[in-house]
C-alpha positions as a Markdown table, in Angstrom:
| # | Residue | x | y | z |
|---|---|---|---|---|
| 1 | Unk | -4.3 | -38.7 | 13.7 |
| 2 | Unk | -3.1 | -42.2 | 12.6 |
| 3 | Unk | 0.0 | -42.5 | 10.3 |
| 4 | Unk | -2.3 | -43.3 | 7.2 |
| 5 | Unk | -4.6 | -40.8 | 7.5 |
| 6 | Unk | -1.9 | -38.6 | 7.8 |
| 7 | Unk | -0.2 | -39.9 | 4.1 |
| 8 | Unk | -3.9 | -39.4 | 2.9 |
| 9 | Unk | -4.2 | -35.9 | 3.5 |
| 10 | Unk | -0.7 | -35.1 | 2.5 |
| 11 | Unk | -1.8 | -36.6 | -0.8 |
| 12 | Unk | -4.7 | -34.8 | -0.9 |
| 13 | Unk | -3.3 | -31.8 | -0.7 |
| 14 | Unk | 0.0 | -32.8 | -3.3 |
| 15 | Unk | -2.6 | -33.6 | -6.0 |
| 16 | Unk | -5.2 | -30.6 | -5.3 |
| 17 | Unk | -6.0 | -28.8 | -8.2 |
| 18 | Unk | -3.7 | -25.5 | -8.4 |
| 19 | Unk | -1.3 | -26.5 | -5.6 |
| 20 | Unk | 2.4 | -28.0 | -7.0 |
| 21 | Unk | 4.4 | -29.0 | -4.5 |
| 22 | Unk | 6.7 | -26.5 | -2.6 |
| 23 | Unk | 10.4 | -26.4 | -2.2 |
| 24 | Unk | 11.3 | -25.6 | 1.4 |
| 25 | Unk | 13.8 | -23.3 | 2.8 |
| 26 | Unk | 15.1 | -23.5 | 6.3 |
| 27 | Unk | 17.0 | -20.2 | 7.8 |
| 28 | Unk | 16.7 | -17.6 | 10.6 |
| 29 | Unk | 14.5 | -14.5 | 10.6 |
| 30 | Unk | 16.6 | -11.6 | 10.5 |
| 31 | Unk | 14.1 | -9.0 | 9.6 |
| 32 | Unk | 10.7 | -8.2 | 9.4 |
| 33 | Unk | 9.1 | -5.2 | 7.5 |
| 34 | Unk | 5.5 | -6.0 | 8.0 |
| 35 | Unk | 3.0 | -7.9 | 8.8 |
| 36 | Unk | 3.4 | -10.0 | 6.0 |
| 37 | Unk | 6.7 | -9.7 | 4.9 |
| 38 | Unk | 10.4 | -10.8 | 6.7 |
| 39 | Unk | 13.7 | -11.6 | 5.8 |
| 40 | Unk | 15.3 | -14.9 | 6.4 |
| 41 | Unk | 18.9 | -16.0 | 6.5 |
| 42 | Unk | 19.7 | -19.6 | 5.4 |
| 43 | Unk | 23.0 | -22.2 | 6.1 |
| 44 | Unk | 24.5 | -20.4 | 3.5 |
| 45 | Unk | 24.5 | -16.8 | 4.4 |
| 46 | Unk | 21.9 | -15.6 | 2.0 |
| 47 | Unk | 19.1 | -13.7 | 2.4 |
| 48 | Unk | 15.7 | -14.3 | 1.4 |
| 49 | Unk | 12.6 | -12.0 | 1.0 |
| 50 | Unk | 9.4 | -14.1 | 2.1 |
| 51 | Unk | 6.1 | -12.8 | 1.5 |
| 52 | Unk | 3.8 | -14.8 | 4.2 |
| 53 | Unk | 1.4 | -17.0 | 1.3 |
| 54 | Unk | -2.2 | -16.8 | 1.7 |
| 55 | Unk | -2.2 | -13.4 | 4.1 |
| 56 | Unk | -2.2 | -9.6 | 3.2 |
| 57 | Unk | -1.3 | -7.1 | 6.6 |
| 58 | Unk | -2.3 | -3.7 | 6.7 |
| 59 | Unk | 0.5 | -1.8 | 5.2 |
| 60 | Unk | 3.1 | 0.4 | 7.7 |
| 61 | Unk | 0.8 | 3.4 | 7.4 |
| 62 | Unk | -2.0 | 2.0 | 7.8 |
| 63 | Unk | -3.9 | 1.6 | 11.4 |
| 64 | Unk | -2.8 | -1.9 | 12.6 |
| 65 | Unk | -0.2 | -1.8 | 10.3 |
| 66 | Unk | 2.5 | -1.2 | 13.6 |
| 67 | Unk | 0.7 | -3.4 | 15.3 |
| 68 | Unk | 0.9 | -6.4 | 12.5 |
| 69 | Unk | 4.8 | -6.2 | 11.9 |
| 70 | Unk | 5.2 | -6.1 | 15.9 |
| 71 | Unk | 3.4 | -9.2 | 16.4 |
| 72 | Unk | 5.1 | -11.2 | 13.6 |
| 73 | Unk | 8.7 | -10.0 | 15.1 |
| 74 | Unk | 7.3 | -11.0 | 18.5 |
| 75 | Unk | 6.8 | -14.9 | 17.2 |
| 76 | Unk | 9.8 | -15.0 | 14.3 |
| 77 | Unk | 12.4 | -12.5 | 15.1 |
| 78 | Unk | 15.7 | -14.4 | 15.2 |
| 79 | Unk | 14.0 | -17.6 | 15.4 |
| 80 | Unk | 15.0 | -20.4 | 12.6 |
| 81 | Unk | 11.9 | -20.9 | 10.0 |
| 82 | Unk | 10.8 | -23.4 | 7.6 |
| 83 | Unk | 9.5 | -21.9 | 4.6 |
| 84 | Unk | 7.2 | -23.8 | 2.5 |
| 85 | Unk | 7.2 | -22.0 | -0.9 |
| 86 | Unk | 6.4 | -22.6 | -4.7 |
| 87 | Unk | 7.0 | -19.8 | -6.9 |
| 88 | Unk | 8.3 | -15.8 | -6.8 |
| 89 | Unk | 6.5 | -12.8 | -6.9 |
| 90 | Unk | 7.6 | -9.8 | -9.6 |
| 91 | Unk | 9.8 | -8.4 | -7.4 |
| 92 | Unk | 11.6 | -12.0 | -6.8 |
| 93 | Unk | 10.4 | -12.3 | -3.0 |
| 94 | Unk | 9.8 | -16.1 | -2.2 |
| 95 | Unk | 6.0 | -16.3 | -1.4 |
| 96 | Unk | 5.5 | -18.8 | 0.8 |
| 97 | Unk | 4.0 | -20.5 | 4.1 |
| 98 | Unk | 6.4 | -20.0 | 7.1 |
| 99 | Unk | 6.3 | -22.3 | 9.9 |
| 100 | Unk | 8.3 | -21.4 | 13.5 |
| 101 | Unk | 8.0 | -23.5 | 16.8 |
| 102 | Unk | 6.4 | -21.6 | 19.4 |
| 103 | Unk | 9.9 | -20.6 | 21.3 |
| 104 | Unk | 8.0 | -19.2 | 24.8 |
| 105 | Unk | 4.6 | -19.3 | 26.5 |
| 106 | Unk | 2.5 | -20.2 | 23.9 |
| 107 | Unk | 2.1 | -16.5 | 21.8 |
| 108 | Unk | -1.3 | -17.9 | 19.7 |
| 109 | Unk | -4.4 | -19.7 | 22.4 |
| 110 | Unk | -4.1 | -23.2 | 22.6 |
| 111 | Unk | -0.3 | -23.6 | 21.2 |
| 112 | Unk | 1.7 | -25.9 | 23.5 |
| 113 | Unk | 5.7 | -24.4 | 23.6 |
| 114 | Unk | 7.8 | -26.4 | 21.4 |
| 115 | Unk | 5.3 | -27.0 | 18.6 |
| 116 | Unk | 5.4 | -26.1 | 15.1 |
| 117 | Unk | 2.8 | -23.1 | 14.0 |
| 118 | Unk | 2.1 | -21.4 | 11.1 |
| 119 | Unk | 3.5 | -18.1 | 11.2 |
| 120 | Unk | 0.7 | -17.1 | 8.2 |
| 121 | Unk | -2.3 | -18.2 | 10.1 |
| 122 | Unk | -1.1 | -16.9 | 13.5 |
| 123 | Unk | -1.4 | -13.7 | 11.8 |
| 124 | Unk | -4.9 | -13.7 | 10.7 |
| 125 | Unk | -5.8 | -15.3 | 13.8 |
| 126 | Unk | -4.7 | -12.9 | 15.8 |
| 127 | Unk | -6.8 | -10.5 | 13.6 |
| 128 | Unk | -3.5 | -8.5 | 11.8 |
| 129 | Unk | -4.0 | -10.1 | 8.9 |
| 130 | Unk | -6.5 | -10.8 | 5.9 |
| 131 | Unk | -6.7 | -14.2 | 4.5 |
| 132 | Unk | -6.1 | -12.9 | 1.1 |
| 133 | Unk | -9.1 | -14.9 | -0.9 |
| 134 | Unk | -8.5 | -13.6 | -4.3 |
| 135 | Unk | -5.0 | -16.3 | -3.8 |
| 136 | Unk | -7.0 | -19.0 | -1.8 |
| 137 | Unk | -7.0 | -20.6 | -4.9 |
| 138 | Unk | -3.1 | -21.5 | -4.8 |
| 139 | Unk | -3.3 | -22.7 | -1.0 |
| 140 | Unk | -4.1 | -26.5 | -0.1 |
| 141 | Unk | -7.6 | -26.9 | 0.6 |
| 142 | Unk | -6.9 | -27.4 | 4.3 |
| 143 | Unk | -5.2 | -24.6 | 4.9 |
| 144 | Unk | -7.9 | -22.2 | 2.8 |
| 145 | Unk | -10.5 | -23.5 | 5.1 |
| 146 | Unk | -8.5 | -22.7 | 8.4 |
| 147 | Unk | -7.1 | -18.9 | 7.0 |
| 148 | Unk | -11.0 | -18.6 | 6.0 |
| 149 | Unk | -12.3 | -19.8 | 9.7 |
| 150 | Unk | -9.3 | -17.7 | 11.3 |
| 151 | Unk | -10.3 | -15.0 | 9.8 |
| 152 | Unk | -13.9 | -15.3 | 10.5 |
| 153 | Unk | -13.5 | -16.2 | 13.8 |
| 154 | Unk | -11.1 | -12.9 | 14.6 |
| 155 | Unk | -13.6 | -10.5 | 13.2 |
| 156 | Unk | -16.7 | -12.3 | 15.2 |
| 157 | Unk | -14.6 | -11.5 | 18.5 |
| 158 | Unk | -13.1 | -8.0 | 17.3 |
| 159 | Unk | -9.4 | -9.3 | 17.4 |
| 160 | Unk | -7.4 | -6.9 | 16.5 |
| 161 | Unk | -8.1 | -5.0 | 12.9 |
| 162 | Unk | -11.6 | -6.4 | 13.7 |
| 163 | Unk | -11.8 | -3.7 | 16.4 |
| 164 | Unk | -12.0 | -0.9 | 13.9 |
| 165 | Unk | -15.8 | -0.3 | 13.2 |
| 166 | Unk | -14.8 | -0.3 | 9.4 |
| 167 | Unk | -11.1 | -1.5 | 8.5 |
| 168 | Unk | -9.7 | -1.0 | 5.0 |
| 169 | Unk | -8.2 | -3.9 | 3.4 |
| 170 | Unk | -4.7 | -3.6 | 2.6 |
| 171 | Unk | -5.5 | -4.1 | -1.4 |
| 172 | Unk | -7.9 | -1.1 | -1.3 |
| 173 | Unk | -5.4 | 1.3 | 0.7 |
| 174 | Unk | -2.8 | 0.4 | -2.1 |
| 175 | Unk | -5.3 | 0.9 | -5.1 |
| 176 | Unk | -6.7 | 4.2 | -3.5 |
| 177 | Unk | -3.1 | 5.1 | -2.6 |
| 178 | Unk | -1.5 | 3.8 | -6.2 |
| 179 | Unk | -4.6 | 5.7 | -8.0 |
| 180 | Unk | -5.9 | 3.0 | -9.0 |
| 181 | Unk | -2.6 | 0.3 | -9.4 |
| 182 | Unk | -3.2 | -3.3 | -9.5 |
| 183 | Unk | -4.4 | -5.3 | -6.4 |
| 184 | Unk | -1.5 | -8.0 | -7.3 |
| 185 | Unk | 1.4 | -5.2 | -7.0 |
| 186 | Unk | 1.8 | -6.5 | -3.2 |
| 187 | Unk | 1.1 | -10.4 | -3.8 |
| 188 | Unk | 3.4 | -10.9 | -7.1 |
């Protein structure tokens, strides 16, 4: 892609309707608790709670749930992030986008070693992870179409959670399990 049409889609997706622009934080993973949550530890020595933007993992209990926090250890465990991020959820965990250069033999099909991938998207392609629609609205157009595709794309080939003959999204498990709690208690 040529350097212009590179500034035009950055400002396409700076001036989309719902998507501000995003601070970024750089540290080192240093824990992850599920598929779609990790702990990263910046210049400073503070911690930060990211909640991966855009994705919802099955939870710990759930089948895949494992399966979901193994995989993101296996491509950010002790590896240094970007974290592209615009607001907090209620329990103050950075939500964000988290970006990691592929550090081995390329963990997601088609991703050269040394290049930067989205840590979000590598979960839902690998089929451990939802695109969480009912957000899509706060993620740049771009990256809504790609979570969407992934996800589409995972399910047509039975990756992963896509294997079960009926998987239960992560939002329903927590509202069945909550008795009936909000959707948003995992999100914000």
């Amino acid at each position: 892609m040529n350097t212009w049409a590179a500034r035009l889609l950055a400002l396409a997706a700076a001036t989309a309707p719902g998507v501000a622009a995003a601070d970024t934080l750089r540290g080192e993973v240093v824990a992850v608790a599920d598929g779609d949550t990790i702990t990263v530890l910046d210049a400073q020595h503070q911690t930060h709670k990211i909640r991966l933007a855009g994705i919802d993992a099955p939870e710990k209990k759930q089948p895949f749930g494992q399966v979901s926090r193994q995989h993101l250890a296996d491509l950010a465990w002790r590896h240094v992030v970007r974290v592209e991020w615009q607001h907090l959820d209620r329990y103050g965990r950075i939500i964000g986008q988290v970006w990691c250069v592929v550090p081995g033999p390329g963990p997601v099909p088609g991703q050269d070693v040394g290049q930067e991938q989205d840590l979000n998207l590598a979960q839902v392609r690998a089929g451990l992870a939802w695109h969480y629609k009912q957000y899509a609205r706060e993620q740049a157009p771009l990256d809504r179409q790609a979570y969407a595709a992934a996800e589409d794309a995972a399910r047509a080939a039975q990756r992963g959670l896509w294997a079960d003959a009926a998987p239960v999204a992560p939002w329903v498990f927590r509202h069945a399990k909550a008795g009936g709690a909000s959707d948003r208690d995992s999100e914000r």
